[in-house]
C-alpha positions in Angstrom: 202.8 -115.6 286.7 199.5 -115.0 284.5 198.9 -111.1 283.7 195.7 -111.5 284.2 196.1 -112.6 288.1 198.0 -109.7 288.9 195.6 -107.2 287.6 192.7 -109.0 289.5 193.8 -109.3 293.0 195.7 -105.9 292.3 191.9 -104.5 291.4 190.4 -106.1 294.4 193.1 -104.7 297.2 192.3 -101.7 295.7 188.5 -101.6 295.9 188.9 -103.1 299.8 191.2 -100.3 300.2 189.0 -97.2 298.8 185.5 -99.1 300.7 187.1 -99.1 304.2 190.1 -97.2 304.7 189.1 -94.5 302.1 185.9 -94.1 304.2 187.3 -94.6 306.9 189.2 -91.6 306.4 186.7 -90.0 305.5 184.5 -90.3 308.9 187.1 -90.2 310.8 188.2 -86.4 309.3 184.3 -85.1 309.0 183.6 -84.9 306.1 180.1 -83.2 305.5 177.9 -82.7 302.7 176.0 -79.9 304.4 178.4 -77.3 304.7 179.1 -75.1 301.8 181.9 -75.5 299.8 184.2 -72.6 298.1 183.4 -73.3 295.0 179.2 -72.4 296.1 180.4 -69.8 298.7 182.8 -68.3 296.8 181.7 -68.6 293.3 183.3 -66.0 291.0 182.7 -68.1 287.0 186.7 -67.6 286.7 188.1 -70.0 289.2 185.6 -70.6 291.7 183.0 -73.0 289.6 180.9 -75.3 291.0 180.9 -78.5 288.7 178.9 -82.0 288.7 180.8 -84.4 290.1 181.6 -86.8 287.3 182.6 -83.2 284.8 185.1 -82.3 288.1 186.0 -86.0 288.7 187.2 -86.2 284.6 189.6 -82.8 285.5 191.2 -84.0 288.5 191.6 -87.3 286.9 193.1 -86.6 283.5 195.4 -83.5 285.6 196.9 -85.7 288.2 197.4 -89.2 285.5 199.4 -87.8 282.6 202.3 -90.6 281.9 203.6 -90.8 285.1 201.7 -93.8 286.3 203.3 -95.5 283.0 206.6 -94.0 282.7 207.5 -94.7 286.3 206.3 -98.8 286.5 208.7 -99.2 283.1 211.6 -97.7 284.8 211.2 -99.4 287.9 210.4 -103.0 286.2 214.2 -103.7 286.2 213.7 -104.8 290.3 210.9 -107.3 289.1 207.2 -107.0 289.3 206.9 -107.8 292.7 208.4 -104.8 294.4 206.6 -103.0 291.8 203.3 -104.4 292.6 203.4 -104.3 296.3 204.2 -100.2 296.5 201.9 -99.2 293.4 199.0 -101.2 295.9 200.7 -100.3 299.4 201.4 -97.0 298.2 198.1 -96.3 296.2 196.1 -97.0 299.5 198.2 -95.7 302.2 200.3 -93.0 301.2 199.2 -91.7 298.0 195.6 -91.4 298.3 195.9 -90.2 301.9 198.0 -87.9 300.7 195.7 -86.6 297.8 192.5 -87.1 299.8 194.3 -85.0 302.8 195.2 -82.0 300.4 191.7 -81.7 299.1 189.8 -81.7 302.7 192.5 -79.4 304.0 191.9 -76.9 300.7 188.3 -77.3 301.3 188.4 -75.8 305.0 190.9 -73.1 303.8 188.5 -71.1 301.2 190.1 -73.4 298.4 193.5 -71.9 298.8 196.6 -73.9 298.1 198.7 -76.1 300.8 200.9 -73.0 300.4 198.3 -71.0 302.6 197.7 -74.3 305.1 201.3 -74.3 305.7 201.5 -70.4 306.5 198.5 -70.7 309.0 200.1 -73.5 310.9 203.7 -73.0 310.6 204.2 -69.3 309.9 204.3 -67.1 307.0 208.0 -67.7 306.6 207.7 -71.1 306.4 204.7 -70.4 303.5 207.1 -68.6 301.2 209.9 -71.4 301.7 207.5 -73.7 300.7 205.9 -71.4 297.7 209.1 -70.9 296.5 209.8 -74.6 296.2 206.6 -75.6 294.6 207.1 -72.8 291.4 210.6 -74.1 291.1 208.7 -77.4 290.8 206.0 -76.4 288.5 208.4 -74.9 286.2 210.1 -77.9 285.6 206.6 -79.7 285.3 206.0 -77.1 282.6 209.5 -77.8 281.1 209.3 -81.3 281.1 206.0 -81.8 279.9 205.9 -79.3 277.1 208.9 -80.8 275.9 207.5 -84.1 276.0 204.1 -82.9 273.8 206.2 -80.9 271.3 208.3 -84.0 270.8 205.3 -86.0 270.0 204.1 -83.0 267.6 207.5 -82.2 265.7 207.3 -83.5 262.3 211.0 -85.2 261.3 213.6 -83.7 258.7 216.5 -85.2 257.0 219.5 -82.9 256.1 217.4 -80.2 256.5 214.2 -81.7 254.1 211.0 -82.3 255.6 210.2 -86.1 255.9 206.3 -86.5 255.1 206.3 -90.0 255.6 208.0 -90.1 258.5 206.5 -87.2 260.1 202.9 -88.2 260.0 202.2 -90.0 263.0 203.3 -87.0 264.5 201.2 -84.8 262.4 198.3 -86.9 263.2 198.6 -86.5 267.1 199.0 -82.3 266.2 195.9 -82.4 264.2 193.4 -84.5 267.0 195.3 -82.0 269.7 194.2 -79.4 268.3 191.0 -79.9 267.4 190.2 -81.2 270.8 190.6 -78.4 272.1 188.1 -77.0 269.7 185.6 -79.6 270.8 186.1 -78.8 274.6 185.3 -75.4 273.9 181.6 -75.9 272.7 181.4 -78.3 275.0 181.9 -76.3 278.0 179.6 -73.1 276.0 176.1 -76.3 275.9 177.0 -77.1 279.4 178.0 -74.0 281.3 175.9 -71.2 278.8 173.4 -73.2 277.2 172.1 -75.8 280.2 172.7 -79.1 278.1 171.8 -82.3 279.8 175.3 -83.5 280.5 174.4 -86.8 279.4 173.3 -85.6 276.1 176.5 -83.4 276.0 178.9 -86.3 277.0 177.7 -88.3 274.5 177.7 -85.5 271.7 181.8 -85.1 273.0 182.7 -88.7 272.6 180.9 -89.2 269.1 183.2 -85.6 268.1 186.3 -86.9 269.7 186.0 -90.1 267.5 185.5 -88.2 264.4 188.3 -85.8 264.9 190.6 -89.0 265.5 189.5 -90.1 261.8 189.8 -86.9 260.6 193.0 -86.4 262.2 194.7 -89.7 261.2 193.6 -89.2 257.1 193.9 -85.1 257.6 197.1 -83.5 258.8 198.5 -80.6 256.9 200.4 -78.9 259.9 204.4 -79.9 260.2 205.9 -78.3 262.1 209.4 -78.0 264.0 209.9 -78.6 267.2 210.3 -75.1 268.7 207.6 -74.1 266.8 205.6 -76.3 268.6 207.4 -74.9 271.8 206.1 -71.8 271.6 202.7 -72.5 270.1 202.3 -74.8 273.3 203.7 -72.0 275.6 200.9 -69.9 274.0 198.1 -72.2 274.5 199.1 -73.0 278.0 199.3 -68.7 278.6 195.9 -68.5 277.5 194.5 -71.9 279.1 195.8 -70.7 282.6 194.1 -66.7 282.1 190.7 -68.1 280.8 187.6 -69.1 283.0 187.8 -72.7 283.9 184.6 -73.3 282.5 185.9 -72.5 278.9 188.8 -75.0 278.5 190.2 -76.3 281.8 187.0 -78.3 282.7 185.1 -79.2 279.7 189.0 -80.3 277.8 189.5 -82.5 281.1 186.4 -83.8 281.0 186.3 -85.0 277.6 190.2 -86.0 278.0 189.1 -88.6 280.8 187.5 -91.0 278.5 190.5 -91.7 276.1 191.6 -91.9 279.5 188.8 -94.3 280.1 189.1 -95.7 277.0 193.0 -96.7 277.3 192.2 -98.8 280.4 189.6 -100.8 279.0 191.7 -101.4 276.4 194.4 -102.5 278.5 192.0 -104.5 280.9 190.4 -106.0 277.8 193.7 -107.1 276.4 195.0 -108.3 279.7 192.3 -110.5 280.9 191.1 -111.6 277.5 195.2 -112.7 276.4 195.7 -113.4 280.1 199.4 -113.8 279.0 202.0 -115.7 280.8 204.5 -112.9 281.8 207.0 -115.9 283.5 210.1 -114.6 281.6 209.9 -111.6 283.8 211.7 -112.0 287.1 209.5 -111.9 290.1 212.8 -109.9 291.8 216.2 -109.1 290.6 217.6 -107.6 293.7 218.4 -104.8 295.8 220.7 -103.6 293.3 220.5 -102.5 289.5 223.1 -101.0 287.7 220.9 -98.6 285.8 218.9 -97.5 288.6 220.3 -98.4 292.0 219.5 -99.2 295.1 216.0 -100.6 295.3 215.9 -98.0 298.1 215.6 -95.5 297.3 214.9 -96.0 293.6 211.8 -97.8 293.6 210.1 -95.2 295.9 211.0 -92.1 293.7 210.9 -93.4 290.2 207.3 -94.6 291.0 205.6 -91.6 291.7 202.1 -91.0 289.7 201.4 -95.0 289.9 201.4 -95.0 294.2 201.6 -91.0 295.5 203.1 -87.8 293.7 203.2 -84.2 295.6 201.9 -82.6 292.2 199.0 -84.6 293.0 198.1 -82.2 296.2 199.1 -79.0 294.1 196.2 -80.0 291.8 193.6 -81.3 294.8 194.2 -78.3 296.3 194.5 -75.7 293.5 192.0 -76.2 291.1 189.8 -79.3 292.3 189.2 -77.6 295.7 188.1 -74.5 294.0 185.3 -76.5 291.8 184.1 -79.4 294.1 180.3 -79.0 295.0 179.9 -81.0 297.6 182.4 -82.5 300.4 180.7 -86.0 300.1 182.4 -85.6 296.3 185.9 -85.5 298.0 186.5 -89.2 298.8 185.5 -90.2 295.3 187.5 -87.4 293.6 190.8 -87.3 295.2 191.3 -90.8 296.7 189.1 -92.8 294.0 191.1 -91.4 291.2 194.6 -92.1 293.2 193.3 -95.8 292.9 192.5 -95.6 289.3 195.4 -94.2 288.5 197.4 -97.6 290.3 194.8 -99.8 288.2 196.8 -98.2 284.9 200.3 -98.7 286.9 199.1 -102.5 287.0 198.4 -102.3 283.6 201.5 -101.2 282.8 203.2 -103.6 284.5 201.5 -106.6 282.8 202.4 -104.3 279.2 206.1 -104.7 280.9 205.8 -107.9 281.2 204.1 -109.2 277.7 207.8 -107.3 276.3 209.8 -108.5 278.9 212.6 -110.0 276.1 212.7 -106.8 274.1 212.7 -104.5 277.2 215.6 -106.2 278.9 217.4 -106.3 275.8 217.4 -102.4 275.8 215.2 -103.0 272.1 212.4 -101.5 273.6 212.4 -99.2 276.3 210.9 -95.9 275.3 208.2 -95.8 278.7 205.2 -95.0 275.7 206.1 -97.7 273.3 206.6 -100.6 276.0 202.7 -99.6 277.0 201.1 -98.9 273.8 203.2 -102.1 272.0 202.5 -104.4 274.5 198.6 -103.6 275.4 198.2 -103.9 271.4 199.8 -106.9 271.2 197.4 -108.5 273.7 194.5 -106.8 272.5 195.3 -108.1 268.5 195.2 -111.5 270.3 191.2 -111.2 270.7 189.5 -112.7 268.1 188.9 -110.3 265.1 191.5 -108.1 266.4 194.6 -109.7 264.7 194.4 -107.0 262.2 194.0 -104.0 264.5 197.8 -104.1 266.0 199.2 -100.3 264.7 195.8 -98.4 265.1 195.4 -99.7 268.6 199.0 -98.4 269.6 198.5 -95.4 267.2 195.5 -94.8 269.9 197.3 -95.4 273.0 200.0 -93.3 271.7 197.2 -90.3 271.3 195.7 -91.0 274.5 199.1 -90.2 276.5 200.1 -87.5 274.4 196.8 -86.2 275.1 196.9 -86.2 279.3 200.5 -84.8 279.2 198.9 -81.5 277.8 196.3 -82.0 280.1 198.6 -81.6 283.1 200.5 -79.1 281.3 197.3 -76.9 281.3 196.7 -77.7 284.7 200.5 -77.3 286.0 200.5 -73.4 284.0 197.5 -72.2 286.0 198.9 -74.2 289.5 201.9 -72.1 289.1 200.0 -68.4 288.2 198.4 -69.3 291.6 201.6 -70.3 293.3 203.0 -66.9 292.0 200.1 -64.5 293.1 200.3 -66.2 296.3 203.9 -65.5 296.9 203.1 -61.4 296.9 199.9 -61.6 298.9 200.0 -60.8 302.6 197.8 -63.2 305.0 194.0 -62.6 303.8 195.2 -60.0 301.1 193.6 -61.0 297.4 194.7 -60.2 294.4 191.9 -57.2 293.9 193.8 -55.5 297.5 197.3 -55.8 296.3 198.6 -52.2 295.1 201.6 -50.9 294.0 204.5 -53.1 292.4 202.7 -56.2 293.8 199.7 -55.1 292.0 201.7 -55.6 288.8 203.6 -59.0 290.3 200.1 -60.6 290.6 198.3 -59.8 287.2 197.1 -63.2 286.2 198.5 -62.0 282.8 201.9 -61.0 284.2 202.3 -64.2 286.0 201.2 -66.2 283.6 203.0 -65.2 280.8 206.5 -65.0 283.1 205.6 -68.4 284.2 205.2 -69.5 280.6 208.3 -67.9 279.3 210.6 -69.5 281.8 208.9 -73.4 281.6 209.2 -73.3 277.9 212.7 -71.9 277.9 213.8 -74.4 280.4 212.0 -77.0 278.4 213.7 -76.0 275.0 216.8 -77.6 276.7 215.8 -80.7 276.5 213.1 -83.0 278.5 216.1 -85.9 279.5 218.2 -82.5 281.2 214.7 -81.7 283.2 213.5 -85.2 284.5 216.5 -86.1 286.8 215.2 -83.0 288.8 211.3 -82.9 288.7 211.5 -86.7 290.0 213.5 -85.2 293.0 211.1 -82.3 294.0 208.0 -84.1 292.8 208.5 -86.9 295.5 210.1 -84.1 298.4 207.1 -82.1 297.5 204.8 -85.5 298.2 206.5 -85.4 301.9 206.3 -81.6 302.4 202.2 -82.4 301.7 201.9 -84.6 303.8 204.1 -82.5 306.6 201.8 -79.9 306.1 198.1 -82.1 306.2 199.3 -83.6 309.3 200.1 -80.0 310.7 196.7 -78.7 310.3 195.3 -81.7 311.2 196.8 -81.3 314.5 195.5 -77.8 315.0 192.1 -78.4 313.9 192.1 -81.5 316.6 191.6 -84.1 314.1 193.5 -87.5 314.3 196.4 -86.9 311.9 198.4 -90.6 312.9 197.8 -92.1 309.4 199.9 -89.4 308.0 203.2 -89.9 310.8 204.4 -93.3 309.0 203.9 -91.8 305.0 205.5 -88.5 305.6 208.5 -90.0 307.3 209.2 -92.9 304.9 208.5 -90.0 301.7 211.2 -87.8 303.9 213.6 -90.4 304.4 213.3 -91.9 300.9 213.8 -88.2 299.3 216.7 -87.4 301.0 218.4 -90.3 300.5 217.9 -90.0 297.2 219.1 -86.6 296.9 222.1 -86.8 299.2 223.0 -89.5 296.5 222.7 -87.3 293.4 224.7 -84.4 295.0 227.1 -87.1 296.1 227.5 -88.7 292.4 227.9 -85.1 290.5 230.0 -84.1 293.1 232.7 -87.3 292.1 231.9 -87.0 288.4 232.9 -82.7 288.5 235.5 -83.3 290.8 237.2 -86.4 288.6 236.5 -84.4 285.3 234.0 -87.6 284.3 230.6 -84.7 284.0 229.1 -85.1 280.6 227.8 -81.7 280.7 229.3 -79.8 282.9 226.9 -76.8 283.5 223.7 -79.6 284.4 225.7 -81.4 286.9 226.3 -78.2 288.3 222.9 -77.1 288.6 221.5 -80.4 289.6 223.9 -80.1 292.3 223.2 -76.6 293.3 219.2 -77.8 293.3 219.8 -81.1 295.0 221.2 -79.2 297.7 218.8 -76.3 298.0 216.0 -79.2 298.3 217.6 -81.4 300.9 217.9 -78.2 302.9 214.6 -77.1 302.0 213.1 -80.4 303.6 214.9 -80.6 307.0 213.7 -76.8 307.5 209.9 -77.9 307.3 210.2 -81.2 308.4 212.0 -79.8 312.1 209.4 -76.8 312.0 206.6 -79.3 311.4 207.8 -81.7 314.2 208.0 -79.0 316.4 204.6 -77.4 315.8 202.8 -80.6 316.2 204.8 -81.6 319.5 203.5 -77.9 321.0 200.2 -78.9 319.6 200.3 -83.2 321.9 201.5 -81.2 324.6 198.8 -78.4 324.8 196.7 -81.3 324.0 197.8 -83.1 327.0 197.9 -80.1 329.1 193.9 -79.3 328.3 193.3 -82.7 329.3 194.9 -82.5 332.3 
C-alpha cells in the first residue's frame, strides 16, 4: 500500500464527515449565532474572554493534540494499519468529534461551566461530585504524566555524576525555544488584547519571532539543568499559567503554539505525498491478538485515544473553550473541525509507522517521538534539495511535540483549579459567595498550587508508572461525556440517538479493559511475579475505584433518560 493513498482517502472521509454529519449535528442541536455566548454575557478579562475565532480555534487545538494522536497510532500499529485506519476515521467522525462537539454546545447553554455542572443538573448533585472527583484524579495524572514527559525532554544528561555538554544539547535547545516562547506569547497577547493590533499583522509578527527564537535557541543554550529541577520550574510555570488571565499566556501561547502545530503537518503531508512511499512491509492486519498489547479489543480502542476521541477532549471544550467562544456558529469548526485535524496527524503517523516499519518491529525504534519525527524526515529529505535537511527536520518535529505537551499541561493545571473550586461550590454558588473554610478551598491560588504540588510529585515518580492509568480514566472519562451530553440532551428535548451507540461501545470497551488490568495485577501480587509491588497495588486499588465509578453513572444515566422517553411519551399521549 502507497502512504500517500492512505492519507488521501483518509483526508477525504474526513472532510465528507465534518461537511454533513458535522453540520448535520449541528442543525439538528440548534445551534445559533444570535444568542449570546458566556464568554460576551459573562465576560470578566480573567476567564471569560471573548476571542476571534481562528486565536480560540489555535487554543483548543494545540490543548486537546499534545502527543496523543502520535503516541497512540505507534502503539497500536502492532494490529496493522488497517484497524488503525478505520477507528482513527470511524472514530474521528462518530464518536470523537460528537463527543467534543457535544461538550462544547452543552457548556455553552450551561454559563460555560464544566460537564461537571451538566451532570449535577440532570443527574443530581451527588452524582456531580462522583464525577468531579474522578476527573481531578484524572487531571492529576495528566499533570503527572505530562510534566514528566517535558522535563524529560528538558533534562540535560550526566555521566557518573559530570555534566555531558554534548550530549545534553538537544535537550538544552528545546529548554531554550520553551522558554522563550513563552516570552513571545506574552507580548503577543499585550498588541492583541491591550494594544488593538490587527491580528494579521500580529500573527505574522509571532511566526517571524518563533522562527528566530528556534535559531537562537538551537546555536544559544546556556541553561542545563537536571531533571527535577525542571520538575519544579514546570510546576511553577504551570501554578502561574493557571492563576493568570487567559489573555496573558493561555491564549496568545496556544495560539502561536498551533502553527508549529500547523507547521508539523505540512511537513508530514509534504513528505508523505511528495515520497508517496510504499509502506508494503507493514502488515495490513496481524490479528486479534498481540503479545505486547493484547486483545485487539479492547486495546486498539483505549491506546488510540487523542487520534479518534479522548474524554480530556470535553474537559477542555467545556472548561476553557466554552468560556472564550464568541459566537455558537464558531462551535462546529472549533470543537469537531479540530477532532478531524487531529485524525489527519494520526494518519500521518501511521504512514511515519509505516516508512520504519523494519526498525519498529524490530523493537530498534519504538520511542512514539522518534518513529514520527524519523520517519516524516526521512520522507521529507527525499524531496529534491532536501537530502541535506534530515536532523534539523526531526530536531523540528521533536520541538513541535515537546512544545504541545506543555501546552496541554497549561491547559490541564487550570482544568483541574476549576474542577477543584467546583467540587466546594453549592448549585449556583461562585467562588466570590463561598465563605468560611470553603472560602479558603476555592482560592484560585490555593487550588492551584495544591493541584500543582500533587501532579508534579506524582509525576517525579516516573511518566511509564503514570501512563498505564491516565489511558484507563482518559478513555472511561470519554464514556462518562458522552453519558452526560446525552443526559441533557434528553432534558432539553433534543435528539440525543447519535450519542446511544458511542457511549456504550466507550463503556463496554473501558471496562473490559479495566476488569483486565485489575485481573492481571491481581495474578502477578498473588503469584509474587509484581515488579513493583506498591504500583500494582495502586493500579489495582484505582482500576477498581473506576470500573465502579462507571456502572454508578452509567445505571443513573440510563435511568434518568428512560424517565425522561417515558414522560416524553406520556406528554404525547
Amino acid at each position: 500500500m502507497n502512504a500517500a493513498v492512505i492519507l488521501f482517502v483518509g483526508i477525504v472521509v474526513l472532510a465528507c464527515g465534518y461537511l454533513f454529519y458535522g453540520r448535520w449535528l449541528a442543525k439538528t442541536w440548534g445551534i445559533d449565532p444570535s444568542r449570546k455566548t458566556p464568554a460576551v454575557e459573562y465576560q470578566d478579562g480573567v476567564d471569560y474572554v471573548p476571542s476571534k475565532a481562528p486565536v480560540l480555534m489555535g487554543h483548543h487545538f494545540s490543548s486537546i493534540a499534545g502527543a496523543g494522536p502520535i503516541t497512540g497510532p505507534v502503539q497500536a500499529a502492532v494490529f496493522g494499519w488497517v484497524p488503525v485506519m478505520l477507528w482513527i476515521l470511524i472514530g474521528g467522525i462518530f464518536f470523537g468529534g460528537v463527543h467534543d462537539f457535544g461538550a462544547l454546545f452543552a457548556s455553552l447553554r450551561h454559563k460555560g461551566q464544566s460537564i461537571g455542572e451538566i451532570i449535577g443538573d440532570t443527574m443530581g448533585s451527588k452524582m456531580k461530585k462522583l464525577f468531579l472527583v474522578f476527573t481531578y484524579l484524572t487531571l492529576l495524572l495528566v499533570i503527572a504524566a505530562f510534566s514528566s514527559m517535558v522535563a524529560g525532554t528538558f533534562s540535560a544528561t550526566y555521566t557518573n555524576g559530570v555534566l555531558d555538554k554534548a550530549a545534553s544539547a538537544t535537550n538544552a535547545s528545546t529548554a531554550m525555544i520553551s522558554i522563550l516562547f513563552i516570552v513571545i506569547a506574552i507580548a503577543f497577547g499585550f498588541m492583541i488584547y491591550r494594544r488593538n493590533a490587527p491580528l494579521l499583522v500580529s500573527t505574522i509578527a509571532g511566526v517571524v519571532a518563533i522562527a528566530a527564537i528556534i535559531a537562537i535557541g538551537l546555536n544559544w543554550h546556556p541553561i542545563y539543568l537536571n531533571n527535577r529541577i525542571w520538575m519544579i520550574l514546570i510546576g511553577v510555570y504551570i501554578a502561574a499559567a493557571s492563576i493568570v488571565p487567559v489573555w496573558i499566556l493561555l491564549q496568545p501561547r496556544d495560539y502561536l503554539s498551533s502553527f508549529l502545530l500547523y507547521f508539523m503537518m505540512a511537513l508530514a503531508i509534504i513528505g508523505i505525498f511528495g515520497a508517496h512511499p510504499s509502506i508494503s512491509q507493514m502488515p495490513a492486519f496481524t490479528g486479534f491478538y498481540n503479545k505486547t498489547q493484547g486483545y485487539l479489543f479492547p486495546a486498539l480502542f483505549v491506546t488510540i485515544a487523542c487520534g479518534a476521541i479522548s474524554g480530556f477532549h470535553s474537559l477542555v471544550s467545556s472548561g476553557t473553550t466554552s468560556k472564550q467562544l464568541d459566537n455558537e456558529k464558531h462551535a462546529l469548526p472549533v470543537a469537531y473541525g479540530s477532532m478531524l485535524i487531529e485524525c489527519v496527524l494520526g494518519l500521518c503517523t501511521i504512514c511515519a509507522v509505516g516508512y520504519l516499519w523494519k526498525d519498529f518491529s524490530s523493537g530498534t525504534t519504538t520511542n512514539p517521538m522518534q518513529v514520527f519525527s524519523i520517519g516524516i524526515a526521512k520522507m521529507v529529505a527525499v524531496l529534491p534539495g532536501l537530502s541535506g535537511a534530515e536532523n534539523v527536520i526531526r530536531s523540528l518535529l521533536i520541538l513541535a511535540i515537546s512544545v504541545f505537551c506543555l501546552t496541554s499541561l497549561d491547559t490541564s493545571t487550570r482544568l483541574a483549579r476549576y474542577t477543584f473550586q467546583e467540587f466546594w461550590l453549592a448549585p449556583g454558588e461562585t467562588v466570590a459567595d463561598a465563605k468560611g473554610f470553603k472560602k479558603v478551598l476555592v482560592n484560585p491560588y490555593f487550588s492551584s498550587v495544591l493541584t500543582v504540588v500533587l501532579g508534579v510529585g506524582l509525576g517525579m515518580t516516573g511518566y511509564m508508572n503514570i501512563w498505564p492509568l491516565f489511558g484507563a480514566s482518559n478513555q472511561l472519562l470519554a464514556a462518562v461525556g458522552l453519558l452526560a451530553v446525552a443526559t441533557w440532551l434528553g432534558k432539553v428535548g433534543k435528539k440525543n440517538k447519535m450519542f446511544y451507540i458511542p457511549m456504550i461501545f466507550m463503556l463496554c470497551v473501558t471496562v473490559t479493559s479495566l476488569i483486565q488490568t485489575v485481573i492481571k495485577n491481581v495474578n502477578a501480587l498473588s503469584s509474587g511475579a509484581a515488579t513493583d509491588f506498591g504500583w500494582d497495588v495502586a493500579r489495582t486499588v484505582i482500576a477498581v475505584l473506576l470500573v465502579v465509578l462507571a456502572l454508578i453513572l452509567a445505571v443513573d444515566s440510563i435511568r434518568t433518560m428512560r424517565k425522561q422517553s417515558l414522560a416524553k411519551k406520556a406528554s404525547v399521549a
